[in-house]
VOPAGU-2260 file (C-alpha; in pm, 1 decimal, decimal comma):
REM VOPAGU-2260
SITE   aa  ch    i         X         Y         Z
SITE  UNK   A    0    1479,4    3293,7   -3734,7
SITE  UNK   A    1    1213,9    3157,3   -3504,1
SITE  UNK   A    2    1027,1    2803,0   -3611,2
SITE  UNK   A    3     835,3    2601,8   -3470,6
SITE  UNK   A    4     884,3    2457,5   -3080,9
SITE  UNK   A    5    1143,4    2750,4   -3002,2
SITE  UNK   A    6    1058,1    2890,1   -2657,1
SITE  UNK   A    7     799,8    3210,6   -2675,0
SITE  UNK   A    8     968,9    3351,8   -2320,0
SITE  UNK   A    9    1337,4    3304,9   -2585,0
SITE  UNK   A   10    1133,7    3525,3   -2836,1
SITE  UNK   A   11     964,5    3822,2   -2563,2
SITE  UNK   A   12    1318,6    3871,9   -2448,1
SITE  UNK   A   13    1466,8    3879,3   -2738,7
SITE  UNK   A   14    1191,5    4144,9   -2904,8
SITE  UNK   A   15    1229,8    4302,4   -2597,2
SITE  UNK   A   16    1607,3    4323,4   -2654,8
SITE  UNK   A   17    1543,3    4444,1   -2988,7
SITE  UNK   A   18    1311,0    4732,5   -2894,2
SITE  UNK   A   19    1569,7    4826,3   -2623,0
SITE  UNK   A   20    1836,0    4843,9   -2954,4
SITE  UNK   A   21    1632,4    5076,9   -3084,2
SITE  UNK   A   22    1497,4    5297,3   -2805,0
SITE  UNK   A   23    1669,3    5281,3   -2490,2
SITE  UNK   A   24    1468,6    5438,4   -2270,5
SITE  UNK   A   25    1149,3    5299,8   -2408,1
SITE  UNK   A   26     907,9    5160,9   -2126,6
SITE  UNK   A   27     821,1    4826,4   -2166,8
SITE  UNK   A   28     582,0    4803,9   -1936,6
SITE  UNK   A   29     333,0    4994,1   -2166,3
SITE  UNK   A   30     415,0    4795,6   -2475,8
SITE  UNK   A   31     185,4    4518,4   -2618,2
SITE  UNK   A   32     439,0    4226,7   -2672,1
SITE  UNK   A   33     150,9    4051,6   -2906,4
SITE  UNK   A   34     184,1    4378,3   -3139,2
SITE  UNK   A   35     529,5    4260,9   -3186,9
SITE  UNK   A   36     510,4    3920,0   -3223,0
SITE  UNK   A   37     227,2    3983,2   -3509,6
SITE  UNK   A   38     458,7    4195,8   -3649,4
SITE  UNK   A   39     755,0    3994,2   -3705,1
SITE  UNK   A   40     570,7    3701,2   -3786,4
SITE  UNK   A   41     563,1    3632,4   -4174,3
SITE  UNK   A   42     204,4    3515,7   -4376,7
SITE  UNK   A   43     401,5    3149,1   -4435,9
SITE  UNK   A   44     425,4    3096,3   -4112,3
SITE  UNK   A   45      52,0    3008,2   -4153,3
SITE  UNK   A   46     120,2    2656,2   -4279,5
SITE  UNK   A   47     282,5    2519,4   -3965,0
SITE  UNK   A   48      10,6    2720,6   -3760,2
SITE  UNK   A   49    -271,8    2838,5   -3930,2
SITE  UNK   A   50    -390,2    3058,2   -3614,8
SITE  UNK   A   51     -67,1    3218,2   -3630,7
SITE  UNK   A   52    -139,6    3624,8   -3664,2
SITE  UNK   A   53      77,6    3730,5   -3967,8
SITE  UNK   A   54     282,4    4076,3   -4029,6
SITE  UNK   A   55      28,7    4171,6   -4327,1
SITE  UNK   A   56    -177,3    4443,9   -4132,2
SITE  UNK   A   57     128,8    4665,1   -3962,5
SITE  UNK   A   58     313,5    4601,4   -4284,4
SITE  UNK   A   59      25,4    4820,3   -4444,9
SITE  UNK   A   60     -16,7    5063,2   -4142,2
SITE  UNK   A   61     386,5    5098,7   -4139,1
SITE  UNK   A   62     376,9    5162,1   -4508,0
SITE  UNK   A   63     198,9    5496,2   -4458,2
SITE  UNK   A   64     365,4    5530,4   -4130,6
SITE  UNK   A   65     733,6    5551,0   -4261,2
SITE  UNK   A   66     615,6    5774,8   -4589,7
SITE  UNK   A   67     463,8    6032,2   -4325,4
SITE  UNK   A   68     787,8    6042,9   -4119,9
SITE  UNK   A   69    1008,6    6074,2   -4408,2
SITE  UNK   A   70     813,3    6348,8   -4612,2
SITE  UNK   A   71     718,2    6531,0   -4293,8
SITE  UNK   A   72    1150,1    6548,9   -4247,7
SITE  UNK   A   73    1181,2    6641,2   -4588,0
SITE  UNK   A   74     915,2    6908,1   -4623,0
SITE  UNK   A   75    1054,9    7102,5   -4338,7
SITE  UNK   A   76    1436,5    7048,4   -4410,8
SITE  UNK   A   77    1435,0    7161,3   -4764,2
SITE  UNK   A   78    1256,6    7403,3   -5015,7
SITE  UNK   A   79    1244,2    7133,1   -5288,5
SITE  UNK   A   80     939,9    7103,3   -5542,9
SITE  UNK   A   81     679,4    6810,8   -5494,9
SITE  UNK   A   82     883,0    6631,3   -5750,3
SITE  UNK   A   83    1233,0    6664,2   -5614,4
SITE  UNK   A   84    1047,4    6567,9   -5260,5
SITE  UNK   A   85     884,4    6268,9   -5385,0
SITE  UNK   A   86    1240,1    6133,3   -5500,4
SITE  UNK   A   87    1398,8    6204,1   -5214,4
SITE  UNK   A   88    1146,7    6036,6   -5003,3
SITE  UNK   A   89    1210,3    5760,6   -5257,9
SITE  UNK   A   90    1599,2    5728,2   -5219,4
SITE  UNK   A   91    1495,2    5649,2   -4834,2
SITE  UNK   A   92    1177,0    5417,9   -4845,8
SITE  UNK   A   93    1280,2    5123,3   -5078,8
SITE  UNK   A   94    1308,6    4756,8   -4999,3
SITE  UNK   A   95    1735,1    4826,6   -5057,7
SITE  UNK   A   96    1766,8    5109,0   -4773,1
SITE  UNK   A   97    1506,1    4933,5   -4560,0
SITE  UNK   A   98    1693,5    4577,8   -4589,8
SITE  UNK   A   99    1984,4    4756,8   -4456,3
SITE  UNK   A  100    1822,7    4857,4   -4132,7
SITE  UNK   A  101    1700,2    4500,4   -4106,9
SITE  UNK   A  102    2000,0    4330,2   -4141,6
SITE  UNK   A  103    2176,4    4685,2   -3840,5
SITE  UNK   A  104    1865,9    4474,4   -3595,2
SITE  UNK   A  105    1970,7    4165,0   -3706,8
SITE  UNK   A  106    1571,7    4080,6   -3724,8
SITE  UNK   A  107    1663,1    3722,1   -3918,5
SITE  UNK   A  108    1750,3    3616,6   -3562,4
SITE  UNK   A  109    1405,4    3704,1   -3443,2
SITE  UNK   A  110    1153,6    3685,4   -3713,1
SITE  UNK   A  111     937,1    3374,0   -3712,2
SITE  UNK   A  112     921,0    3221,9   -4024,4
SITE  UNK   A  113     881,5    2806,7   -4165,0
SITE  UNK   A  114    1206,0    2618,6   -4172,0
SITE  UNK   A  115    1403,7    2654,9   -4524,5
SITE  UNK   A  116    1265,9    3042,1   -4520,6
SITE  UNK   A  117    1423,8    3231,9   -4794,9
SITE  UNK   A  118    1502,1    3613,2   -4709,5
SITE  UNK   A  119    1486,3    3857,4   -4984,4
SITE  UNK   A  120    1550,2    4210,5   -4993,4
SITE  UNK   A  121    1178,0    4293,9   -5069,3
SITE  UNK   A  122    1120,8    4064,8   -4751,3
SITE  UNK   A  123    1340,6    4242,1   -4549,9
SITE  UNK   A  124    1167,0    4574,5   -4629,8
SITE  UNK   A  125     850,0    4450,4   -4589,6
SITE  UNK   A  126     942,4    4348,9   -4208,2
SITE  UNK   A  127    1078,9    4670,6   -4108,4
SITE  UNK   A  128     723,8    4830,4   -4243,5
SITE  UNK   A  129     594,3    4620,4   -4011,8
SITE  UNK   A  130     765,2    4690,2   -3691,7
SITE  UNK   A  131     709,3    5044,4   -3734,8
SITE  UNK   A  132     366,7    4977,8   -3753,4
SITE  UNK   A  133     375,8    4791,6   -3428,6
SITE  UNK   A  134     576,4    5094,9   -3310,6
SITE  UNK   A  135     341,2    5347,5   -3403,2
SITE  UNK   A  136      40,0    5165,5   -3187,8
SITE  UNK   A  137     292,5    5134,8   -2904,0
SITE  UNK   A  138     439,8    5514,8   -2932,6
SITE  UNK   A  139     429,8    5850,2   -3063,6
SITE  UNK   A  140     511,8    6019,5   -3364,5
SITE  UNK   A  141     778,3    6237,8   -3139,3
SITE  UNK   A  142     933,1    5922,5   -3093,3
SITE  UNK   A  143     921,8    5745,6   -3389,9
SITE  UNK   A  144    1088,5    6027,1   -3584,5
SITE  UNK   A  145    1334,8    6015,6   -3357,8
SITE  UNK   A  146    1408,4    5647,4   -3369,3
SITE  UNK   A  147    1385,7    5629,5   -3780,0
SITE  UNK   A  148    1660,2    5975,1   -3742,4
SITE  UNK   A  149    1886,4    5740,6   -3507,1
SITE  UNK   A  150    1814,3    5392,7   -3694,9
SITE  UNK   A  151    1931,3    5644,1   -3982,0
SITE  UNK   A  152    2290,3    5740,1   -3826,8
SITE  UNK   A  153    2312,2    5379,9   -3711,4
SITE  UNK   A  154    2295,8    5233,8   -4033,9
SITE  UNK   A  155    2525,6    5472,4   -4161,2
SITE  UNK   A  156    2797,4    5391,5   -3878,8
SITE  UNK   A  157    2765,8    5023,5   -3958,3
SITE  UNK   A  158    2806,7    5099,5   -4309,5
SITE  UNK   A  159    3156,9    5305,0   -4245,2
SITE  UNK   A  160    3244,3    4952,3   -4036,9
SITE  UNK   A  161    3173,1    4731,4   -4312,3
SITE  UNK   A  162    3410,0    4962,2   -4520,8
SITE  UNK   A  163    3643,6    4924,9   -4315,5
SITE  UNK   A  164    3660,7    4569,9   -4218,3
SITE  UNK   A  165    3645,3    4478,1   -4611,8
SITE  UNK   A  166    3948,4    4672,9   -4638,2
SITE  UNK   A  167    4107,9    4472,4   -4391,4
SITE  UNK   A  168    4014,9    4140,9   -4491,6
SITE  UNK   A  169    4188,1    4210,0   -4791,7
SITE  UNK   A  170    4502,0    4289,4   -4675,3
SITE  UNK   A  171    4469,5    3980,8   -4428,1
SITE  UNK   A  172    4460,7    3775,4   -4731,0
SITE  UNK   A  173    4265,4    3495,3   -4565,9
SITE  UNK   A  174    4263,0    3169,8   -4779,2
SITE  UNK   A  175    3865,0    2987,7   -4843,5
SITE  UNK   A  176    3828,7    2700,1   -4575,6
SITE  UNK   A  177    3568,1    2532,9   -4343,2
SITE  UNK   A  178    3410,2    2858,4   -4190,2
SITE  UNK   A  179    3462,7    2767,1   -3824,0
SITE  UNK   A  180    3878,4    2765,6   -3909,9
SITE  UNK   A  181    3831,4    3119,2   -4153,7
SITE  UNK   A  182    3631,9    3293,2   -3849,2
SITE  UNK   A  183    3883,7    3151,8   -3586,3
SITE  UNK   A  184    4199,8    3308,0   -3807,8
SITE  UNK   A  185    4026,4    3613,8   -3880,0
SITE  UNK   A  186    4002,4    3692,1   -3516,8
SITE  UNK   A  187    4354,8    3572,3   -3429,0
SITE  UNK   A  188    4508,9    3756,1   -3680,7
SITE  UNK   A  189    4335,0    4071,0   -3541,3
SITE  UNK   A  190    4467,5    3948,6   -3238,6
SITE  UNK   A  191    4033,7    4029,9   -3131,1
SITE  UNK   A  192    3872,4    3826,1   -2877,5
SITE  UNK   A  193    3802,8    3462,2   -2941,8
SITE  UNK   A  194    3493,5    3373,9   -3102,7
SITE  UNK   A  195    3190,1    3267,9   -2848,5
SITE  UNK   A  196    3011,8    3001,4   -2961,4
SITE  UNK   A  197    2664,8    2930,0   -2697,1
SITE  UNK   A  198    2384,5    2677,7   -2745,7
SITE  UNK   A  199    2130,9    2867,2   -2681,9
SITE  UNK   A  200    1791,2    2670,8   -2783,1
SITE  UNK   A  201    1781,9    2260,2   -2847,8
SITE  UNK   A  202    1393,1    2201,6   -2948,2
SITE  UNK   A  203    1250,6    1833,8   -3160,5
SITE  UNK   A  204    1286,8    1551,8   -3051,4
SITE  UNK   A  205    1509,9    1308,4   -2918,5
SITE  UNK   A  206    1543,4    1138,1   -3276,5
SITE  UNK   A  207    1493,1    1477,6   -3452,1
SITE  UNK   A  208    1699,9    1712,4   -3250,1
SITE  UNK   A  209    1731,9    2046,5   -3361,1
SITE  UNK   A  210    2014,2    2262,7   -3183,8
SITE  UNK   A  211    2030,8    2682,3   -3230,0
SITE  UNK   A  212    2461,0    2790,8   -3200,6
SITE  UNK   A  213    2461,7    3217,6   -3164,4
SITE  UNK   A  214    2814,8    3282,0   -3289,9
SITE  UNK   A  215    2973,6    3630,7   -3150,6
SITE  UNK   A  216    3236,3    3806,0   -3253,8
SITE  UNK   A  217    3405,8    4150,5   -3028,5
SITE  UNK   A  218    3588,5    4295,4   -3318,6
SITE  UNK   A  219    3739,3    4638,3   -3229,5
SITE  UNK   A  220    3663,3    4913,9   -3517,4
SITE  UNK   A  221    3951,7    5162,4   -3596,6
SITE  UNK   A  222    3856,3    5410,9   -3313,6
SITE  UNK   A  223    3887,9    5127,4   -3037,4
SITE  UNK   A  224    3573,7    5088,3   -3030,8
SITE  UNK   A  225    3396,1    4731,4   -2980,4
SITE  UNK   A  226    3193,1    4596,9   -3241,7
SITE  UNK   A  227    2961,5    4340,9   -3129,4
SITE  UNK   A  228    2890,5    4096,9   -3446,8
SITE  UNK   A  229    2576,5    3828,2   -3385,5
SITE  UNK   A  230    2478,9    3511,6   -3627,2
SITE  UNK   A  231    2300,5    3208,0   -3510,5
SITE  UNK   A  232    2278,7    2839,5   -3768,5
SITE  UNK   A  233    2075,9    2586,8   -3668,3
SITE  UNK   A  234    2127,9    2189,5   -3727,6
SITE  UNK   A  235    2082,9    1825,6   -3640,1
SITE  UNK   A  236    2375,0    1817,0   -3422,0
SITE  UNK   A  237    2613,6    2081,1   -3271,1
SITE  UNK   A  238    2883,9    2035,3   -3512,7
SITE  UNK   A  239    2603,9    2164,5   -3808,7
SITE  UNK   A  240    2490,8    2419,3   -3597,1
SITE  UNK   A  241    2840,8    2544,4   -3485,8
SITE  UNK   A  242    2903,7    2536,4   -3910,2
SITE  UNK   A  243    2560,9    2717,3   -3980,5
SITE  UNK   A  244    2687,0    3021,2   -3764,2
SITE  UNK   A  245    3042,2    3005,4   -3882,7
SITE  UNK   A  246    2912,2    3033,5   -4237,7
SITE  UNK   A  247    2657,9    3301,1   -4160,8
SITE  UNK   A  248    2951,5    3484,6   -3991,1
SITE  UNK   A  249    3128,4    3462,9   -4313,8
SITE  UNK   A  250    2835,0    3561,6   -4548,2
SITE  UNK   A  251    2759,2    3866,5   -4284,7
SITE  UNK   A  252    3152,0    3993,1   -4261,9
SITE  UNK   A  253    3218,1    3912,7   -4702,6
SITE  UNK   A  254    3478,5    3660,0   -4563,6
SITE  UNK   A  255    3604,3    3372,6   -4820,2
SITE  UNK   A  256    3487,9    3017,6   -4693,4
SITE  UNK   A  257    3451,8    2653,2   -4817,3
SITE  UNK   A  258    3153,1    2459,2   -4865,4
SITE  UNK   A  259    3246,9    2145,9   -4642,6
Protein backbone atom coordinates (compact mmCIF):
# COMPACT_ATOMS: atom_id res chain seq x y z
CA UNK A 1 0.00 0.00 0.00
CA UNK A 2 1.12 3.49 -0.89
CA UNK A 3 0.69 6.46 1.97
CA UNK A 4 1.67 9.40 2.29
CA UNK A 5 5.56 10.72 1.50
CA UNK A 6 6.32 7.36 -0.51
CA UNK A 7 8.18 8.34 -3.71
CA UNK A 8 5.65 8.92 -6.90
CA UNK A 9 8.77 7.78 -9.44
CA UNK A 10 8.53 4.21 -6.61
CA UNK A 11 4.75 4.20 -7.61
CA UNK A 12 5.06 4.93 -11.91
CA UNK A 13 7.45 2.03 -11.91
CA UNK A 14 5.78 -0.02 -10.00
CA UNK A 15 2.18 0.57 -12.02
CA UNK A 16 4.25 0.33 -14.80
CA UNK A 17 5.48 -3.09 -13.59
CA UNK A 18 2.05 -4.02 -12.96
CA UNK A 19 0.66 -3.20 -16.43
CA UNK A 20 3.70 -5.09 -17.88
CA UNK A 21 2.21 -8.29 -15.50
CA UNK A 22 -0.64 -8.04 -17.25
CA UNK A 23 0.16 -7.21 -20.88
CA UNK A 24 3.55 -7.73 -21.93
CA UNK A 25 3.80 -6.22 -24.93
CA UNK A 26 1.72 -3.25 -24.00
CA UNK A 27 3.36 0.19 -25.07
CA UNK A 28 3.87 2.40 -22.43
CA UNK A 29 4.68 5.13 -24.16
CA UNK A 30 0.97 5.69 -25.16
CA UNK A 31 -0.40 5.12 -21.70
CA UNK A 32 -1.59 7.98 -19.38
CA UNK A 33 0.24 7.11 -16.05
CA UNK A 34 -2.35 9.73 -14.23
CA UNK A 35 -5.27 7.27 -15.50
CA UNK A 36 -3.60 4.81 -13.33
CA UNK A 37 -2.73 6.50 -10.47
CA UNK A 38 -6.58 7.80 -10.26
CA UNK A 39 -7.41 4.47 -10.55
CA UNK A 40 -5.73 2.80 -7.80
CA UNK A 41 -6.16 5.53 -5.56
CA UNK A 42 -9.06 4.88 -2.97
CA UNK A 43 -11.93 7.90 -1.98
CA UNK A 44 -10.14 7.84 1.82
CA UNK A 45 -7.23 8.75 0.59
CA UNK A 46 -8.98 12.19 0.45
CA UNK A 47 -8.37 12.96 4.12
CA UNK A 48 -4.58 13.10 4.00
CA UNK A 49 -4.95 14.96 0.53
CA UNK A 50 -8.07 16.31 -0.31
CA UNK A 51 -6.90 17.10 -4.07
CA UNK A 52 -6.11 13.59 -4.35
CA UNK A 53 -8.22 12.16 -7.62
CA UNK A 54 -10.03 9.03 -6.23
CA UNK A 55 -10.85 5.50 -8.08
CA UNK A 56 -14.78 6.37 -7.98
CA UNK A 57 -15.18 7.32 -11.77
CA UNK A 58 -13.20 4.16 -13.57
CA UNK A 59 -14.69 2.05 -10.83
CA UNK A 60 -18.13 2.99 -12.54
CA UNK A 61 -16.79 3.00 -16.20
CA UNK A 62 -15.02 -0.54 -15.36
CA UNK A 63 -18.26 -1.75 -13.93
CA UNK A 64 -19.92 -1.72 -17.36
CA UNK A 65 -16.64 -2.40 -18.91
CA UNK A 66 -16.04 -5.93 -17.33
CA UNK A 67 -20.06 -6.89 -17.70
CA UNK A 68 -19.60 -6.14 -21.59
CA UNK A 69 -16.47 -8.35 -21.85
CA UNK A 70 -17.87 -11.12 -19.94
CA UNK A 71 -21.44 -11.34 -21.60
CA UNK A 72 -19.99 -10.56 -25.02
CA UNK A 73 -17.67 -14.14 -24.18
CA UNK A 74 -20.60 -15.75 -23.02
CA UNK A 75 -23.11 -14.89 -25.72
CA UNK A 76 -20.89 -16.22 -28.38
CA UNK A 77 -19.49 -19.35 -26.48
CA UNK A 78 -22.75 -20.83 -25.51
CA UNK A 79 -26.50 -21.16 -26.61
CA UNK A 80 -27.75 -20.50 -23.04
CA UNK A 81 -31.11 -18.49 -22.31
CA UNK A 82 -30.86 -14.78 -20.98
CA UNK A 83 -31.30 -16.32 -17.61
CA UNK A 84 -28.69 -19.04 -17.60
CA UNK A 85 -26.36 -16.08 -19.24
CA UNK A 86 -27.02 -13.62 -16.65
CA UNK A 87 -25.78 -16.26 -13.95
CA UNK A 88 -23.01 -17.16 -15.58
CA UNK A 89 -21.87 -13.69 -16.08
CA UNK A 90 -22.60 -13.59 -12.35
CA UNK A 91 -20.35 -16.59 -11.19
CA UNK A 92 -17.45 -14.31 -12.90
CA UNK A 93 -18.18 -10.57 -11.90
CA UNK A 94 -18.48 -10.65 -8.02
CA UNK A 95 -16.36 -8.93 -5.43
CA UNK A 96 -15.09 -12.99 -4.47
CA UNK A 97 -13.70 -13.84 -8.14
CA UNK A 98 -12.56 -10.25 -8.62
CA UNK A 99 -10.61 -10.21 -5.09
CA UNK A 100 -8.84 -13.14 -6.40
CA UNK A 101 -7.36 -11.40 -9.38
CA UNK A 102 -6.41 -8.60 -7.02
CA UNK A 103 -4.66 -10.39 -4.63
CA UNK A 104 -2.73 -12.75 -8.56
CA UNK A 105 -1.43 -8.49 -9.06
CA UNK A 106 -0.70 -8.19 -5.70
CA UNK A 107 -2.39 -4.50 -6.07
CA UNK A 108 -2.20 -4.07 -1.92
CA UNK A 109 1.46 -3.35 -2.72
CA UNK A 110 0.48 -0.56 -5.03
CA UNK A 111 -2.79 0.92 -4.17
CA UNK A 112 -2.65 4.22 -2.30
CA UNK A 113 -4.67 4.24 0.53
CA UNK A 114 -4.45 6.18 4.47
CA UNK A 115 -2.30 4.34 6.93
CA UNK A 116 -4.34 1.56 9.08
CA UNK A 117 -6.38 0.88 5.58
CA UNK A 118 -8.55 -2.08 5.97
CA UNK A 119 -8.91 -4.32 2.70
CA UNK A 120 -12.09 -6.09 2.17
CA UNK A 121 -13.17 -8.33 -0.42
CA UNK A 122 -15.82 -5.82 -1.74
CA UNK A 123 -12.69 -3.40 -1.77
CA UNK A 124 -10.70 -5.54 -3.63
CA UNK A 125 -13.38 -5.89 -6.35
CA UNK A 126 -14.08 -2.54 -6.47
CA UNK A 127 -10.21 -1.80 -7.43
CA UNK A 128 -9.95 -4.21 -10.14
CA UNK A 129 -13.29 -2.36 -11.70
CA UNK A 130 -11.26 0.34 -11.63
CA UNK A 131 -8.14 -0.56 -13.40
CA UNK A 132 -10.06 -1.90 -16.16
CA UNK A 133 -11.56 1.24 -16.50
CA UNK A 134 -8.22 2.92 -16.71
CA UNK A 135 -7.46 0.11 -19.19
CA UNK A 136 -10.23 0.62 -21.38
CA UNK A 137 -9.24 4.59 -21.93
CA UNK A 138 -5.66 3.38 -22.48
CA UNK A 139 -6.61 0.26 -24.94
CA UNK A 140 -8.94 -1.61 -26.95
CA UNK A 141 -11.60 -3.90 -26.47
CA UNK A 142 -9.35 -6.57 -28.65
CA UNK A 143 -7.10 -6.24 -25.94
CA UNK A 144 -8.88 -6.10 -22.98
CA UNK A 145 -10.71 -9.36 -23.72
CA UNK A 146 -7.69 -10.76 -24.13
CA UNK A 147 -6.08 -9.65 -20.92
CA UNK A 148 -9.42 -10.47 -18.66
CA UNK A 149 -9.11 -14.32 -20.84
CA UNK A 150 -5.30 -14.47 -19.57
CA UNK A 151 -5.86 -12.71 -16.00
CA UNK A 152 -8.55 -15.65 -16.15
CA UNK A 153 -5.98 -18.70 -16.72
CA UNK A 154 -3.62 -16.86 -14.40
CA UNK A 155 -5.75 -16.89 -11.57
CA UNK A 156 -6.58 -20.29 -12.14
CA UNK A 157 -2.74 -21.42 -12.22
CA UNK A 158 -2.17 -19.62 -8.95
CA UNK A 159 -5.08 -21.26 -7.58
CA UNK A 160 -3.69 -25.00 -8.56
CA UNK A 161 -0.30 -23.49 -6.61
CA UNK A 162 -2.03 -22.58 -3.58
CA UNK A 163 -3.46 -26.22 -3.64
CA UNK A 164 -0.58 -27.45 -3.77
CA UNK A 165 1.59 -25.64 -1.41
CA UNK A 166 -1.30 -26.13 1.37
CA UNK A 167 -0.82 -29.67 0.82
CA UNK A 168 2.65 -29.39 1.56
CA UNK A 169 2.63 -27.29 4.47
CA UNK A 170 0.78 -29.88 6.01
CA UNK A 171 2.89 -32.57 5.65
CA UNK A 172 5.86 -30.17 6.71
CA UNK A 173 4.14 -29.93 9.93
CA UNK A 174 5.59 -26.51 10.73
CA UNK A 175 5.07 -25.51 14.46
CA UNK A 176 3.36 -21.48 15.12
CA UNK A 177 6.41 -19.09 15.89
CA UNK A 178 7.67 -15.49 15.24
CA UNK A 179 6.96 -15.31 11.38
CA UNK A 180 10.49 -14.33 10.32
CA UNK A 181 11.75 -18.04 11.97
CA UNK A 182 8.26 -19.98 10.31
CA UNK A 183 9.14 -18.33 6.73
CA UNK A 184 12.95 -19.06 7.18
CA UNK A 185 12.07 -23.04 8.01
CA UNK A 186 9.55 -23.24 5.46
CA UNK A 187 12.07 -22.44 2.84
CA UNK A 188 14.86 -24.58 4.33
CA UNK A 189 12.88 -27.43 4.64
CA UNK A 190 12.02 -27.10 0.89
CA UNK A 191 15.53 -26.81 0.63
CA UNK A 192 14.06 -23.28 -1.82
CA UNK A 193 16.10 -20.28 -2.00
CA UNK A 194 16.60 -18.13 1.05
CA UNK A 195 14.19 -15.55 1.73
CA UNK A 196 15.21 -11.83 0.36
CA UNK A 197 14.45 -9.37 2.58
CA UNK A 198 15.22 -5.41 0.76
CA UNK A 199 14.45 -1.99 2.23
CA UNK A 200 13.08 -0.60 -0.34
CA UNK A 201 11.40 2.91 0.80
CA UNK A 202 12.35 4.77 4.39
CA UNK A 203 9.95 8.04 4.29
CA UNK A 204 8.93 10.41 7.94
CA UNK A 205 11.02 11.75 9.72
CA UNK A 206 14.03 11.40 11.59
CA UNK A 207 11.94 10.97 14.94
CA UNK A 208 9.04 9.30 13.03
CA UNK A 209 10.76 6.99 10.67
CA UNK A 210 8.78 4.83 8.68
CA UNK A 211 10.73 1.91 6.82
CA UNK A 212 8.89 -0.35 3.76
CA UNK A 213 10.73 -4.39 3.96
CA UNK A 214 9.45 -6.34 0.37
CA UNK A 215 9.85 -9.93 1.53
CA UNK A 216 10.43 -12.55 -1.55
CA UNK A 217 10.18 -15.87 -1.65
CA UNK A 218 11.51 -18.32 -5.11
CA UNK A 219 9.50 -21.32 -4.21
CA UNK A 220 9.65 -23.98 -6.99
CA UNK A 221 5.97 -25.43 -7.87
CA UNK A 222 5.76 -29.24 -8.61
CA UNK A 223 6.67 -28.87 -12.37
CA UNK A 224 10.09 -27.04 -11.49
CA UNK A 225 8.82 -24.21 -12.10
CA UNK A 226 9.71 -20.88 -10.03
CA UNK A 227 7.16 -19.24 -8.15
CA UNK A 228 7.92 -15.78 -7.36
CA UNK A 229 5.94 -14.87 -3.93
CA UNK A 230 5.96 -10.80 -3.00
CA UNK A 231 4.73 -9.12 0.53
CA UNK A 232 5.95 -5.87 1.83
CA UNK A 233 5.14 -4.62 6.08
CA UNK A 234 5.93 -1.45 6.98
CA UNK A 235 7.16 -0.15 10.62
CA UNK A 236 9.00 2.20 12.93
CA UNK A 237 12.15 0.38 12.67
CA UNK A 238 13.50 -2.47 10.44
CA UNK A 239 12.99 -5.16 12.85
CA UNK A 240 8.82 -4.23 12.60
CA UNK A 241 9.06 -3.93 9.12
CA UNK A 242 11.12 -7.16 8.53
CA UNK A 243 8.04 -8.78 11.03
CA UNK A 244 5.20 -6.97 8.98
CA UNK A 245 6.41 -8.89 5.77
CA UNK A 246 7.17 -12.11 7.53
CA UNK A 247 3.61 -12.10 8.83
CA UNK A 248 2.05 -11.04 5.56
CA UNK A 249 4.11 -13.92 4.03
CA UNK A 250 2.42 -16.16 6.42
CA UNK A 251 -1.19 -14.81 6.04
CA UNK A 252 -0.56 -14.92 1.99
CA UNK A 253 1.00 -18.75 1.98
CA UNK A 254 -1.94 -20.10 5.15
CA UNK A 255 1.33 -20.70 7.17
CA UNK A 256 0.91 -21.07 11.18
CA UNK A 257 2.70 -18.07 13.01
CA UNK A 258 2.88 -16.36 16.47
CA UNK A 259 1.81 -13.06 17.43
CA UNK A 260 5.20 -11.76 19.01
Amino acid sequence: MFFINDNELILKQKIFQLLKKIKSDIDLSKINIQNFIEALTHSSYKGIDPNSRDYERFEFLGDSVLNFIVADKIFHESGDNAEKMTEKRKQLINNKYLSLIFDYLELESIIIVPPNFKLSEKIKGDFIEALFGALYINLSIPELKKIWENLQLKKNQDKIFEEETSKIIQELKLKPKNPISVVQEFTDKLKDEKPEYELILKSGTDHEPIYRIRLTLKIKDQNGEIKTIITEGIGNNLKKARFEAAKAMCLKLKLPYEEV
